[in-house]
PyMOL Python script that loads the backbone (N, CA, C, O; Angstrom):
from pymol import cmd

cmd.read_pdbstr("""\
ATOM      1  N   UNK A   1      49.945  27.911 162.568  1.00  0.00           N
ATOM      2  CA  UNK A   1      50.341  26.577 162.957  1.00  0.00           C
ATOM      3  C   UNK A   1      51.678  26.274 162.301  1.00  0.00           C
ATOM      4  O   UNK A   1      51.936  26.813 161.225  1.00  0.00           O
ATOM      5  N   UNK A   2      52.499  25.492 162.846  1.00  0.00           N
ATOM      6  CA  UNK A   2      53.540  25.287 162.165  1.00  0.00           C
ATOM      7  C   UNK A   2      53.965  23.997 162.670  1.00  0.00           C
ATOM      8  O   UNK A   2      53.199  23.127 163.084  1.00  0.00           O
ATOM      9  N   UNK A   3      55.757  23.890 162.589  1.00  0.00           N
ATOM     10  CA  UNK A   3      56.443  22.378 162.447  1.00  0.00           C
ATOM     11  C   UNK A   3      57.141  22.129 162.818  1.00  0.00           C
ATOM     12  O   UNK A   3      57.813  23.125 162.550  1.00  0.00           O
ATOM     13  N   UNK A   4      57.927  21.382 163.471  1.00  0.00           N
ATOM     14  CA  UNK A   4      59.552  21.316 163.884  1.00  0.00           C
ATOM     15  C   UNK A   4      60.139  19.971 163.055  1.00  0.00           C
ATOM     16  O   UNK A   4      59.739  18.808 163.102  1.00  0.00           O
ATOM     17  N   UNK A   5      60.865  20.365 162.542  1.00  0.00           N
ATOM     18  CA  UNK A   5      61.442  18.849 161.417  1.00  0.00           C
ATOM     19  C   UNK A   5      62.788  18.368 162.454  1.00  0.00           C
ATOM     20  O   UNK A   5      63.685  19.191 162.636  1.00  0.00           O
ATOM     21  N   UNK A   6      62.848  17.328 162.952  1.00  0.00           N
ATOM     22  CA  UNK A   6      63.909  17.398 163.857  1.00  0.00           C
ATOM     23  C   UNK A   6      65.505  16.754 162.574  1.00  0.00           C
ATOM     24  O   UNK A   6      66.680  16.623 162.918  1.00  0.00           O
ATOM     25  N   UNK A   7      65.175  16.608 161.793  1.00  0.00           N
ATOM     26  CA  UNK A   7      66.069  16.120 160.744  1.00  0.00           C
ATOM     27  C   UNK A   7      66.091  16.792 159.387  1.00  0.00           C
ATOM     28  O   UNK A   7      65.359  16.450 158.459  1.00  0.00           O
ATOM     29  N   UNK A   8      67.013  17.808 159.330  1.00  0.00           N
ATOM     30  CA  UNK A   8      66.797  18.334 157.465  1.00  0.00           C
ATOM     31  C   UNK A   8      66.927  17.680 156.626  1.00  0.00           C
ATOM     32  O   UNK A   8      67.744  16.759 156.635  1.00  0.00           O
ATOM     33  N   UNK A   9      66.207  17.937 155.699  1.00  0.00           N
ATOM     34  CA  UNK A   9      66.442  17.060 154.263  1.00  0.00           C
ATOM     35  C   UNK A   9      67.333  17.776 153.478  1.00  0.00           C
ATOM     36  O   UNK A   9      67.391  18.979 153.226  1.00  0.00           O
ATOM     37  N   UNK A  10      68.245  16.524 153.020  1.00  0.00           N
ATOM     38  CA  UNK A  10      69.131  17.191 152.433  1.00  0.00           C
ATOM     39  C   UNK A  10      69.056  16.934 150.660  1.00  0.00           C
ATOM     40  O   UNK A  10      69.666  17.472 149.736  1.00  0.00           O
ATOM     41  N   UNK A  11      67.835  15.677 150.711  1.00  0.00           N
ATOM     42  CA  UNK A  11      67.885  15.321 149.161  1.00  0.00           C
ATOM     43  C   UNK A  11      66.284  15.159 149.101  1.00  0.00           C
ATOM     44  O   UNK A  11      65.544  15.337 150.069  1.00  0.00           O
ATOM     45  N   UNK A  12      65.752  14.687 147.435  1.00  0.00           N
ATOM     46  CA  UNK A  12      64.352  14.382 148.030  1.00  0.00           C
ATOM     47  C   UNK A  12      63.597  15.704 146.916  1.00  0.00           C
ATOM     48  O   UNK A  12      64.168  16.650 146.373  1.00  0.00           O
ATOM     49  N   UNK A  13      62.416  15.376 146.879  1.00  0.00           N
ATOM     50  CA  UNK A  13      62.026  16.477 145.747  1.00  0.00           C
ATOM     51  C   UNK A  13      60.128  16.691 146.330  1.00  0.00           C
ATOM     52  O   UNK A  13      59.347  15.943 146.918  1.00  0.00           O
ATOM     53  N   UNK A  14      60.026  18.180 145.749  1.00  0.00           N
ATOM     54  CA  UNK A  14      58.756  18.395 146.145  1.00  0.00           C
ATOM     55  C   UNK A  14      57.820  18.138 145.171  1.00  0.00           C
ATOM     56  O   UNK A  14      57.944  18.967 144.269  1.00  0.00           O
ATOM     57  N   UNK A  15      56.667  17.108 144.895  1.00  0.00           N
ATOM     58  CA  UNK A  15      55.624  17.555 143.820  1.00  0.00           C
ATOM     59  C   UNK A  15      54.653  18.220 144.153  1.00  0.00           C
ATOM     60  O   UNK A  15      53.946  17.932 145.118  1.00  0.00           O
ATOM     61  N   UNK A  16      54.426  19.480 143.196  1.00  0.00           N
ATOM     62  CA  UNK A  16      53.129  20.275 143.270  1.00  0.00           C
ATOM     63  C   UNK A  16      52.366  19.400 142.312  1.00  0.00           C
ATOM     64  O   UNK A  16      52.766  18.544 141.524  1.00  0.00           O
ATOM     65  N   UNK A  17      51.517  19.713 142.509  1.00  0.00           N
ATOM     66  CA  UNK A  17      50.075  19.825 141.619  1.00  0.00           C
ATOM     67  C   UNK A  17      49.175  20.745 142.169  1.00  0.00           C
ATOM     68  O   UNK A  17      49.282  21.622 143.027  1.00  0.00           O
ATOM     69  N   UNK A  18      47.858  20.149 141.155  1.00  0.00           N
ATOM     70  CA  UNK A  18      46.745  21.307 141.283  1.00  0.00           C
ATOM     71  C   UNK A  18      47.245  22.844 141.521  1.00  0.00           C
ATOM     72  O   UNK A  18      48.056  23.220 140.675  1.00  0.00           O
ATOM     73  N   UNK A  19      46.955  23.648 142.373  1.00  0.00           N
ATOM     74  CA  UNK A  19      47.528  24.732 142.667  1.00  0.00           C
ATOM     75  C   UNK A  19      48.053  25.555 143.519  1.00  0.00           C
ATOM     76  O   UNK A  19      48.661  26.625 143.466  1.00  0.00           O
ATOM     77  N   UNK A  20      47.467  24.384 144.814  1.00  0.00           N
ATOM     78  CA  UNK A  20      48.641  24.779 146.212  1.00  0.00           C
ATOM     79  C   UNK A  20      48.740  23.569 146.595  1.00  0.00           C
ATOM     80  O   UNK A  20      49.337  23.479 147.668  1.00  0.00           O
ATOM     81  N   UNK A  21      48.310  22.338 146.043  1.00  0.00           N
ATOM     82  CA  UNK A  21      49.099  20.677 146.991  1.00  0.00           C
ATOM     83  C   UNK A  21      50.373  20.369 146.284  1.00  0.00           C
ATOM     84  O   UNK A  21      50.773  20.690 145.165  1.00  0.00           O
ATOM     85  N   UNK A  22      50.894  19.671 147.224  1.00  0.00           N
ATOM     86  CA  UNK A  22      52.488  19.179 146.940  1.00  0.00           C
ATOM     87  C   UNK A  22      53.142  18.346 148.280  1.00  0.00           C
ATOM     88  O   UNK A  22      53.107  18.323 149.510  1.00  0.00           O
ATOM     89  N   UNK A  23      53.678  17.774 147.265  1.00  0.00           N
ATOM     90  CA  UNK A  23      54.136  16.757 148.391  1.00  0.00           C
ATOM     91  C   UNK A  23      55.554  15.705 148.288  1.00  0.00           C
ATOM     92  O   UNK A  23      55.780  14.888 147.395  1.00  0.00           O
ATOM     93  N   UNK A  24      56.536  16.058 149.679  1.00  0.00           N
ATOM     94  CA  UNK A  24      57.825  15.714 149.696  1.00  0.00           C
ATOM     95  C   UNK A  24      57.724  14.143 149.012  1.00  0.00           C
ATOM     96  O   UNK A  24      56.754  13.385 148.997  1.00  0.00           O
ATOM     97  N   UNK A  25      59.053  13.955 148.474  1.00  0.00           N
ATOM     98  CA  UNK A  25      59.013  12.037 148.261  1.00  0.00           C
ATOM     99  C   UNK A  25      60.934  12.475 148.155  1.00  0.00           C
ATOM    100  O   UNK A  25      61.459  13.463 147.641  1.00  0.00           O
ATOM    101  N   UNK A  26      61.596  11.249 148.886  1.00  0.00           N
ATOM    102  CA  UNK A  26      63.147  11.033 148.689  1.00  0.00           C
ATOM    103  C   UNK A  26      63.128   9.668 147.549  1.00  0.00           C
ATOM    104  O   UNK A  26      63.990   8.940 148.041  1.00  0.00           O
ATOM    105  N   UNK A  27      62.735   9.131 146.614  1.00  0.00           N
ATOM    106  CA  UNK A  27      62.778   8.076 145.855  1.00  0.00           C
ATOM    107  C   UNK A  27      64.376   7.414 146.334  1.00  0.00           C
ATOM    108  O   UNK A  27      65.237   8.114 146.866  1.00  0.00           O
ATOM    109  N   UNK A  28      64.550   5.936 146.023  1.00  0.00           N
ATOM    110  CA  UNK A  28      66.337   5.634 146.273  1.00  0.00           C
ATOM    111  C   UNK A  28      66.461   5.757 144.691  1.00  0.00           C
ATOM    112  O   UNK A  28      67.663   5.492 144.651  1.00  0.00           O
ATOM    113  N   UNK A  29      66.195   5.915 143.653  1.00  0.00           N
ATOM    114  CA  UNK A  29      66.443   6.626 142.482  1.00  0.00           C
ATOM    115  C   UNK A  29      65.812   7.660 141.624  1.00  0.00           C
ATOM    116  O   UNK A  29      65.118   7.623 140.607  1.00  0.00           O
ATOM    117  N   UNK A  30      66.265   8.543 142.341  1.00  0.00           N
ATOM    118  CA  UNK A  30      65.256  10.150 141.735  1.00  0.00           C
ATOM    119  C   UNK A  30      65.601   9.632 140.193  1.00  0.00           C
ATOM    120  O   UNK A  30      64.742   8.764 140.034  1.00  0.00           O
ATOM    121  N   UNK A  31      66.238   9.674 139.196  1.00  0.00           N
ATOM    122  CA  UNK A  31      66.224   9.516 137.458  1.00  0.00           C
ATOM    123  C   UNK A  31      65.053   8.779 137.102  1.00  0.00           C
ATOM    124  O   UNK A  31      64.145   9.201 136.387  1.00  0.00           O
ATOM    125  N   UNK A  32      65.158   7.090 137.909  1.00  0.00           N
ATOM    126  CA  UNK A  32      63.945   6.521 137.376  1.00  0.00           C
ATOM    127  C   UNK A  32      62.739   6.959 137.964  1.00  0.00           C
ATOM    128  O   UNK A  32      61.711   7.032 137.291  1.00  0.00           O
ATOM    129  N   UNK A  33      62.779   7.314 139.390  1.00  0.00           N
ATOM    130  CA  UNK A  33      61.670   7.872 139.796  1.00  0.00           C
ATOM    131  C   UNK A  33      60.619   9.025 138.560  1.00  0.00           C
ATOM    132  O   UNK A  33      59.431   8.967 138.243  1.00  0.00           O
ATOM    133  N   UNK A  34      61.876  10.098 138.092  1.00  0.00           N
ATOM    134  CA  UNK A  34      61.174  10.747 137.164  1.00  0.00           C
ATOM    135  C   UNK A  34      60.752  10.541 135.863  1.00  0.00           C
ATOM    136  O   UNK A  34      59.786  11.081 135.324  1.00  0.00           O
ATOM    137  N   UNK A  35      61.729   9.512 135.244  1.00  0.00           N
ATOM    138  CA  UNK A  35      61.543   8.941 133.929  1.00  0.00           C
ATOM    139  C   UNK A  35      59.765   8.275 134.559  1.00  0.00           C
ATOM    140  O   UNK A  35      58.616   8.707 134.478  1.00  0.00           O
ATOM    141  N   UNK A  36      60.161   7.523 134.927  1.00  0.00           N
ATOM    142  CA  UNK A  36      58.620   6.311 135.301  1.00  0.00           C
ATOM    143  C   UNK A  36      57.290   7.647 135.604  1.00  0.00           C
ATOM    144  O   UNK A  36      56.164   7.148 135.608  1.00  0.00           O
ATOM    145  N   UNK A  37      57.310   9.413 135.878  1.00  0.00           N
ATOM    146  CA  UNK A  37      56.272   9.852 136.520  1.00  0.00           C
ATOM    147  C   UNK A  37      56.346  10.508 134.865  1.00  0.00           C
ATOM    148  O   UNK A  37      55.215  10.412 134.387  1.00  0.00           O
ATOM    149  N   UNK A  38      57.222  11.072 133.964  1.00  0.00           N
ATOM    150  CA  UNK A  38      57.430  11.195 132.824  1.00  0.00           C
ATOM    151  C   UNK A  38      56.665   9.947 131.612  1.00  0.00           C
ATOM    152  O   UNK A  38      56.398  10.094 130.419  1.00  0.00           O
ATOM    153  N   UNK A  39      56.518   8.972 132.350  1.00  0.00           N
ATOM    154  CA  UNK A  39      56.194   7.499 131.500  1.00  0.00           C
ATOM    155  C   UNK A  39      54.534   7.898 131.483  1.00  0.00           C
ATOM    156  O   UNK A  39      53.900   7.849 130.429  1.00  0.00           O
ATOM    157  N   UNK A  40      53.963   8.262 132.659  1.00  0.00           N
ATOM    158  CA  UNK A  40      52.949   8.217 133.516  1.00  0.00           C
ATOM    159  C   UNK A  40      52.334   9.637 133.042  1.00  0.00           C
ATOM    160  O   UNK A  40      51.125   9.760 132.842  1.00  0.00           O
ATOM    161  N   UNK A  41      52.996  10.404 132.923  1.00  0.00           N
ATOM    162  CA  UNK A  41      52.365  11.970 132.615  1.00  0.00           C
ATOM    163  C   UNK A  41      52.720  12.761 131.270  1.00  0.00           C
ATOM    164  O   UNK A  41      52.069  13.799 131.391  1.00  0.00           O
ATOM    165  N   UNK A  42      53.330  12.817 130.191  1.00  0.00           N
ATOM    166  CA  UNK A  42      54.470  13.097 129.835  1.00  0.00           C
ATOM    167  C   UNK A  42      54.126  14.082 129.808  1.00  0.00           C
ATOM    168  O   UNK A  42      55.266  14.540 129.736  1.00  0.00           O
ATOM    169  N   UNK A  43      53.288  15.275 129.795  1.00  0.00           N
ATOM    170  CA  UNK A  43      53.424  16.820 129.554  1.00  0.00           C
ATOM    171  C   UNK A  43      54.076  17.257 131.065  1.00  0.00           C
ATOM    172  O   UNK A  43      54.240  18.473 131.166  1.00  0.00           O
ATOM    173  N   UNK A  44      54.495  16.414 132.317  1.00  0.00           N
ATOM    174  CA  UNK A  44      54.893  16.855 133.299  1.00  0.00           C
ATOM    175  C   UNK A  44      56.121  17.733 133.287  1.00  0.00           C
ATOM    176  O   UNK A  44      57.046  17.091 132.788  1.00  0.00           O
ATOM    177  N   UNK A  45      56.572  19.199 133.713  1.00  0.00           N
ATOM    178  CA  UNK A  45      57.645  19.472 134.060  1.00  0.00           C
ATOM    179  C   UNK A  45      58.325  19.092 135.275  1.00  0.00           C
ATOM    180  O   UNK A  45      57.919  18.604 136.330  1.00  0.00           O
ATOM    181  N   UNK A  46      59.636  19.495 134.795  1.00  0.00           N
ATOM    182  CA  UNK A  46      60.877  18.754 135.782  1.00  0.00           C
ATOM    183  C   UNK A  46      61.369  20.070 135.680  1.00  0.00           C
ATOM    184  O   UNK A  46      61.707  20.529 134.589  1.00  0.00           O
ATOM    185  N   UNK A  47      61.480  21.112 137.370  1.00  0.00           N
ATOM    186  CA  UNK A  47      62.006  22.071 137.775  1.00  0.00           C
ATOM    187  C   UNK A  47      63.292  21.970 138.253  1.00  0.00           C
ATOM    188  O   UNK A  47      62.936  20.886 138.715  1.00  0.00           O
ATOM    189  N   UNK A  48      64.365  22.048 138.565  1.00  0.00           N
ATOM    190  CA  UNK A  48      65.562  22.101 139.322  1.00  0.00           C
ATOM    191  C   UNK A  48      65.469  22.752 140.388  1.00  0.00           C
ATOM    192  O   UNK A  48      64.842  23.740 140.007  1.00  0.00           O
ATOM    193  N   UNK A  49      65.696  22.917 141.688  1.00  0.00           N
ATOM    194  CA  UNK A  49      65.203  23.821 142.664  1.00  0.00           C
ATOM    195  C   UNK A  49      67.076  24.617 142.599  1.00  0.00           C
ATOM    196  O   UNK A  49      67.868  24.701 141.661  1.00  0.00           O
ATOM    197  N   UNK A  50      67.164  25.006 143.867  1.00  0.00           N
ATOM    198  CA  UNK A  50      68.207  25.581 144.559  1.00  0.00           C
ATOM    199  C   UNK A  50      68.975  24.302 145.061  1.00  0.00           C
ATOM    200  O   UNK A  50      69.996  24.421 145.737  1.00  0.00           O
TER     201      UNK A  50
END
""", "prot")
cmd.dss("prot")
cmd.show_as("cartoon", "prot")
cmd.util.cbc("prot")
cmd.orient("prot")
C-alpha cells in the first residue's frame, strides 16, 4: 500500500516513539516546540536529520 503526497515537505520534523510509531508535526516554532517536548520529557533526544 502506499501514498501520493501531492505537496513536499520541505520543513517539519518526524517523532518516533515506541519502536515503529512516528509521526510528522511542522510546529510555527520548531525551538519552542522542542524546548516545551524537552520541558515535558527531558530524557528525550533531539536527532538532526539530513
Amino acid at each position: 500500500m502506499g501514498f501520493t503526497v501531492l505537496k513536499p515537505y520541505r520543513r517539519g520534523m518526524v517523532l518516533r516513539y515506541n519502536v515503529v510509531d512516528h509521526v510528522f508535526v511542522d510546529p510555527e516554532n520548531a525551538i519552542e516546540f522542542i524546548n516545551e517536548l524537552k520541558h515535558i520529557t527531558p530524557n528525550i533526544d533531539v536527532v538532526q536529520g539530513k
